[in-house]
N, C-alpha and C positions, 0 to 999 in steps of 0.2 A: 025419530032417531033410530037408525039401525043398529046392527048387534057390533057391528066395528067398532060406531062413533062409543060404544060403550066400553069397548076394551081401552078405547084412547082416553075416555073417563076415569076408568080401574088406574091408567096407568099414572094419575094425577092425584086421585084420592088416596089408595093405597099408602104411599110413601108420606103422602102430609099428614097421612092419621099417625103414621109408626111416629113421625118428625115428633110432633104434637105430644105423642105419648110419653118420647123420650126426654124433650121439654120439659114436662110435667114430675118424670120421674129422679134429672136433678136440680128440679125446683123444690123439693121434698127436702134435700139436707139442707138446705140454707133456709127451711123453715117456711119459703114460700108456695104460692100454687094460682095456676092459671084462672084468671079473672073470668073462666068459663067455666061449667065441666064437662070432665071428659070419659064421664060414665054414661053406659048405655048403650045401646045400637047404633049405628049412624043414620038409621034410616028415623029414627026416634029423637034425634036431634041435629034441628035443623043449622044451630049453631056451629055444632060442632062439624058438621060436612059442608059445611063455607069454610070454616077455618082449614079442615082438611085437603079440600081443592086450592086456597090460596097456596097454603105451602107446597102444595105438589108441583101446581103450577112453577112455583118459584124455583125447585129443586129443579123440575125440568130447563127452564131458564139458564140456570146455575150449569147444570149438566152439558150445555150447546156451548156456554162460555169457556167451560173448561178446555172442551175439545178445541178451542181455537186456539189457546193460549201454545204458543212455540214450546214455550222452557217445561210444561206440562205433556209434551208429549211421551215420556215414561206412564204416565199415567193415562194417558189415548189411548196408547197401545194396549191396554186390557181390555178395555168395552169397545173399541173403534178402530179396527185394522182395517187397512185400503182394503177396497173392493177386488182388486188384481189380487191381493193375497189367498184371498180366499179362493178365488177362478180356477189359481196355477195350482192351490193346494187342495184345491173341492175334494170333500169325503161325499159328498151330495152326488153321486151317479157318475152319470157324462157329462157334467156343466163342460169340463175342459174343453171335451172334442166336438162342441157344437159354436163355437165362439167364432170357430171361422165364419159358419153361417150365419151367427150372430150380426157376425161383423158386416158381412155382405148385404143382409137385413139394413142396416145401421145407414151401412155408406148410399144404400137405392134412399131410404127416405130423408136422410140430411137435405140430399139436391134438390127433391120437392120442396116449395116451399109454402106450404101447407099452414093450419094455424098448430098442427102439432109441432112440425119441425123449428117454425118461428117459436115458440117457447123455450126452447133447449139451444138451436142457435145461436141464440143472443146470450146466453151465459159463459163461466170462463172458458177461455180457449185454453187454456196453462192444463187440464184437467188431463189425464196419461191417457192412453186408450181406452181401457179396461173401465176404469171409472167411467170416461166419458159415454161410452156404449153404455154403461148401466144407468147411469142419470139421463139418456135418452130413451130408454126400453122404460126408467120408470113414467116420465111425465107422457110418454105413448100412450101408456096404459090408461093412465088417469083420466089423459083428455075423454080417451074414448072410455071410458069408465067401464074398464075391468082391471082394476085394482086390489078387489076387496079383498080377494083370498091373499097377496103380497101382504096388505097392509095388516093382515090378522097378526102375523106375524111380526110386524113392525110392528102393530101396541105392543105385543110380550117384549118385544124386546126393549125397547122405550121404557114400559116398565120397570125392566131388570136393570137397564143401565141407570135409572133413575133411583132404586134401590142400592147402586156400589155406589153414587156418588155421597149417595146418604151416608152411608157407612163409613165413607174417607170422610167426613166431616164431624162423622162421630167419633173416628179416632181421634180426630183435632183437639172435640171438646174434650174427650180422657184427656187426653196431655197437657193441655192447659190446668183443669182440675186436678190431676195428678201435681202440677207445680205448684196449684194454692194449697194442697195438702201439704207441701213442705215445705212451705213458706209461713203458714197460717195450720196450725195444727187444730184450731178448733173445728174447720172447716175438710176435716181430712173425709178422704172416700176410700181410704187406701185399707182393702179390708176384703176378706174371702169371698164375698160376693159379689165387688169389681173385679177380680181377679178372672172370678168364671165368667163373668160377663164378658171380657175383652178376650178369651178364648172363646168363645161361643160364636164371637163377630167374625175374628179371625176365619173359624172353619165357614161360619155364612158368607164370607165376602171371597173367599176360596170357592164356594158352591155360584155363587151369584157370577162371578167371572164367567165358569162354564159354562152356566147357562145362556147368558149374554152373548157370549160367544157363538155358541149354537144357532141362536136365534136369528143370528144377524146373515151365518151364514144360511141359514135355510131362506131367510128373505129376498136373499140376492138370487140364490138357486131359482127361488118363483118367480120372481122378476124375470129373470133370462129366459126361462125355460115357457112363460107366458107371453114375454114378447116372442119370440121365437115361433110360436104352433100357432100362436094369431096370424104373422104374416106370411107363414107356408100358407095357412088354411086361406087366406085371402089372396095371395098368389093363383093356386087350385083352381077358388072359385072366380078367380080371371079366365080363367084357360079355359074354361068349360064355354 
């Protein structure tokens, strides 16, 4: 296992342990508690980091679902803005003004048809420019396996997006909870240490955005700028 397939690890376990914890901690007012525990190290229980990895996995699941969803796109648009956006607005160097070459790059290897070009070929054709040049620079990459520094970036960021979608689902359960508190006063949570809780998330899920953000575009910047100096540098060593 290299050090990548481990960030893509982090990015499964991390959020199903926080899920799990938060589980746990409002299973506590209703007097309940996880048929596990959830004390200790993760490395110390071997339980507990399956159960970790199920739910992260799921989160991650959960998190591809949502981005599909039409009527959820308010909510895309935080963790998942088109790839063009990021190009025409790159804070990332020159992304812009190499796009032509990019592009030129793109259009020489489409018409090969190669087993790289056959993998991205055959996918949707509805995809804008800008996307589509980037979902061909990425599986370029892959086939010929120089990926790994792109995809570093793709865990963190996978992780991050995986940690806001938690946190939109943690707002869910407050609000639900919130309503059996005034429904059901025995069961109330409605009290100064919910309160800072849900501003604590607030300012996390405002920090977690950023970052998200950040990551996805530094991801796209590698990707371009990796395809890009691959097929100059292999161009070069034509001519020579």
């Amino acid at each position: 296992m290299d050090k990548f397939s481990i960030y893509e690890l982090f990015s499964f376990i991390i959020p199903g342990y926080l899920a799990a914890k938060i589980i746990e901690y409002y299973l506590r007012f209703y007097g309940l508690s996880l048929p596990f525990p959830m004390e200790g190290n993760l490395e110390d229980n071997l339980l507990m980091l399956v159960v970790s990895i199920i739910l992260g996995v799921a989160i991650h699941v959960l998190t591809f679902k949502i981005i599909g969803i039409k009527n959820l796109a308010w909510l895309k648009s935080w963790i998942f803005k088109p790839e063009a956006e990021y190009i025409k607005n790159s804070k990332f160097g020159e992304l812009p003004m190499i796009m032509p070459a990019v592009k030129e790059c793109y259009e020489k290897d489409k018409n090969h048809h190669d087993s790289t070009s056959e993998i991205v070929i055959s996918n949707d054709k509805k995809l804008d420019y800008y996307d589509w040049t980037f979902d061909f620079a990425y599986y370029y990459l892959e086939v010929n396996d120089k990926i790994s520094q792109a995809k570093s970036f793709q865990s963190f960021y996978f992780l991050f997006r995986n940690l806001f979608v938690m946190s939109m689902v943690h707002f869910v359960i407050l609000a639900l909870l919130v309503l059996v508190s005034f429904a059901k006063p025995q069961f109330s949570i409605l009290n100064w240490d919910t309160l800072y809780m849900v501003l604590l998330l607030v300012v996390l899920t405002w920090l977690i955005v950023v970052v998200t953000n950040w990551l996805r575009g530094k991801m796209i910047d590698r990707v371009l700028w990796s395809y890009y100096v691959d097929r100059r540098t292999k161009e070069i060593d034509n001519k020579k």
